[in-house]
N, C-alpha and C positions, 0 to 999 in steps of 0.2 A: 522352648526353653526348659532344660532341667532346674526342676522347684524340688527344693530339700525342705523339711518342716523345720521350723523354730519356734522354741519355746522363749519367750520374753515376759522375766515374772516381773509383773509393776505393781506398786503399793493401791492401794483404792483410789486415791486422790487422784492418781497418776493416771490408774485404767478409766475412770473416769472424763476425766478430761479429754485423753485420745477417744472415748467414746460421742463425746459431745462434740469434738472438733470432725472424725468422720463422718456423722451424721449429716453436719451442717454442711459436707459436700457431696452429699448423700454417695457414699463410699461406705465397704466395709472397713472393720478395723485392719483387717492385713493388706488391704489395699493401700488404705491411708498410710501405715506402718512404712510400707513396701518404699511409698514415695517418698517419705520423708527419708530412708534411708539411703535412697540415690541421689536425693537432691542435695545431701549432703557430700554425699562423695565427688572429689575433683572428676573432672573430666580425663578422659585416659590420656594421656601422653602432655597431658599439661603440667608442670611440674612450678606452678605459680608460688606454694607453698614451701618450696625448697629454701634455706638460709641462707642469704646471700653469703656467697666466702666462707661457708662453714662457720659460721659465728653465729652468737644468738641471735635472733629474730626481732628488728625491735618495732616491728609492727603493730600495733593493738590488737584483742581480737576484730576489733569492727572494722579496722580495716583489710585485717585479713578475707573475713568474709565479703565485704564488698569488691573485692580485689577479685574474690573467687565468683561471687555471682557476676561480674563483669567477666569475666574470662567464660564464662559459662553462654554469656548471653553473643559475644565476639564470635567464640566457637558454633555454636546452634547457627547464629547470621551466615558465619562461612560457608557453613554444611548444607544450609538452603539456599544461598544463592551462586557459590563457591566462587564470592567478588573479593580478591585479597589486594591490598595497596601496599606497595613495595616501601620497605623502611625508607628508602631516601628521598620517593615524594610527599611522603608525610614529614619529615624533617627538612624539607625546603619549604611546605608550607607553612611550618611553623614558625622555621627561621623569617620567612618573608611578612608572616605578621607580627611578628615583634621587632622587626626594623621598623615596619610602617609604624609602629603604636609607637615606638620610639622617637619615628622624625615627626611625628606630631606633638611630640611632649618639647621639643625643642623650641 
C-alpha cells in the first residue's frame, strides 16, 4: 500500500488523550490514528448515508452512526461467509410473523 505522511496538529489535551487511548491497545499513535480513521469512513459502495429523496436528513447523529456500524458489521458478515438472503424471504418472514403475533392478540 502506498502511505503518504500526514501531519495532524492536536491541542495537548487532545494529543494526550489519543496517546493514552493507543497505549492502552498497546498501538502506536498513527496506528491508532490510521484505525480510527477508517473505521470512520463508510464502507465503499455503501451509500447508507445518502438523503433519502434529496431532502434533509432527519436521522439523529446516533442513529446514523448505528446505522453505519450495522451496515459495516452486515457487510464484513457477507465478505466472510458470502451468505446473502434475498429481499423477499426476509419480508415473508416478517410478514408471517406479524400475522401470527397478530392472530394471537385476537
Amino acid at each position: 500500500m502506498d502511505r503518504r505522511p500526514l501531519t495532524l496538529p492536536l491541542d495537548a489535551a487532545t494529543l494526550a488523550r489519543v496517546e493514552a487511548a493507543a497505549a492502552a491497545e498497546g498501538l502506536s499513535i498513527e496506528v491508532w490514528m490510521a484505525r480510527r480513521v477508517i473505521d470512520a469512513l463508510p464502507p465503499p459502495g455503501v451509500a447508507e448515508d445518502a438523503a433519502p429523496f434529496d431532502l434533509a436528513d432527519p436521522r439523529t447523529e446516533a442513529a446514523k452512526l448505528y446505522q453505519a456500524e450495522q451496515a459495516r458489521i452486515a457487510l464484513a458478515e457477507y465478505d466472510r461467509t458470502g451468505v446473502s438472503f434475498p429481499l423477499e424471504d426476509v419480508l415473508k418472514t416478517f410478514d408471517d410473523a406479524l400475522e401470527a403475533a397478530l392472530a394471537r392478540k385476537r
